[in-house]
N, C-alpha and C positions, 0 to 999 in steps of 0.2 A: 504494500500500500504506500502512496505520496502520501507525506506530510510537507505542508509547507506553513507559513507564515508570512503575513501580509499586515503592512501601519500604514495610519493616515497620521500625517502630524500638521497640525492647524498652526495658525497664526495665534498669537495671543488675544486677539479681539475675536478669533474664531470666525473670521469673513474668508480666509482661504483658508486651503489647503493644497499638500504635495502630492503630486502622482508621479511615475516614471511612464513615458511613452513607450509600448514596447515595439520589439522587433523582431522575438521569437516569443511563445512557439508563432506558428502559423497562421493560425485562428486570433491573435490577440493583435499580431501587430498593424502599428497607426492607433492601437487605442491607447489610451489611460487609464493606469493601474496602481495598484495600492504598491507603497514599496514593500522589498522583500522577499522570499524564494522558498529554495528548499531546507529544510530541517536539514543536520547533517549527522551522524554518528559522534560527531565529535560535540555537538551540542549538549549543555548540563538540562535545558528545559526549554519549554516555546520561548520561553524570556528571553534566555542566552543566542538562541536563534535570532531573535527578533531584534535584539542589537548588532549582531554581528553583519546581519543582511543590511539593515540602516546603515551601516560604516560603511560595507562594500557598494554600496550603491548611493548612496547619497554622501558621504566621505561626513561623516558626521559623528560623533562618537555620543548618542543618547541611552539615559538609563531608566526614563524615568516613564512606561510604557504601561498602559494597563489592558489587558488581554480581555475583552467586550463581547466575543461571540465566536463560533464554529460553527464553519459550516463542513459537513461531510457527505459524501457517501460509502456504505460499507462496503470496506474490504476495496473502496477503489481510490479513495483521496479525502484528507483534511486539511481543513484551510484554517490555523487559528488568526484572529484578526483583533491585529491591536490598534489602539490610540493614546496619542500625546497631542501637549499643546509646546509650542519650543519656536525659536527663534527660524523662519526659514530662510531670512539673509544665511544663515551660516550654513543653508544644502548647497551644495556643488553634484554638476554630472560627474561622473568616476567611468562608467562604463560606456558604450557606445548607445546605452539607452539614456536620452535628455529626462532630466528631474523638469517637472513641470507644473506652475502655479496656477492653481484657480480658482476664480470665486464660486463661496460656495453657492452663492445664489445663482451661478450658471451651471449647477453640474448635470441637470436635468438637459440642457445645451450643449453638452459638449460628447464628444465619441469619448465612450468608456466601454469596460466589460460592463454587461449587463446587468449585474445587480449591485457596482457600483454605488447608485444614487441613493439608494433603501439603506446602505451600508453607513453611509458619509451620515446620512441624518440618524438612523441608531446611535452611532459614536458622537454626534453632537448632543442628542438626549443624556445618553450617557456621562458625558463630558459635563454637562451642564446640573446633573442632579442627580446623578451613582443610578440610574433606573433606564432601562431596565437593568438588574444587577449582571446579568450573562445572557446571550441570547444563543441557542443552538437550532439550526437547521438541515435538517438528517433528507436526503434524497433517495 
């Protein structure tokens, strides 16, 4: 089974947020995506993942991440999906995938993976009043 991990990290006033444009796989690229990847063996928890993939991909070293929902399906892939709020002057691209700002009041506007926009506004409820406390979605 994939495991992966996927952050949004907002702006302090919570008007944007970061995505990476992808390029692979196939199916994703031209869109807009949570930062983040795959789980690795060497990983301690989704946490430690979830930093490490932020540094490699946004050249950013954050710790301060809280893990808001999963989505999965059995036996074929999990997605844990975090958010922060942090300074995004300080993302830079690292990879050949560009880190990319947007408001959140365009996200419903802009080419994303498809569940995207449900996502962004979970983690702003989230973000904004600890509720829902975890959100899981099993396919």
């Amino acid at each position: 089974m994939k495991k992966y991990v996927a952050g949004f990290m907002f702006s302090e006033d919570m008007e944007q947020v970061a995505f990476i444009r992808k390029k692979r796989p196939e199916w994703q690229a031209g869109l807009l995506n949570a930062i983040g990847g795959h789980i690795e063996k060497s990983d301690f928890n989704t946490l430690s993942a979830m930093i490490r993939e932020f540094k490699e991909e946004a050249g950013c070293l954050h710790f301060l991440w809280d893990e808001y929902a999963l989505i999965k399906e059995e036996g074929i892939f999990e997605v844990y999906f975090f958010c922060t709020i942090g300074d995004l002057n300080n993302l830079q691209t690292i990879t050949d995938e560009n880190i990319t700002l947007v408001n959140v009041k365009d996200i419903n506007k802009s080419k994303t993976i498809e569940n995207l926009p449900w996502l962004i506004h979970l983690a702003l409820d989230y973000l904004n009043d600890g509720r829902p406390k975890y959100t899981k979605v099993i396919y």
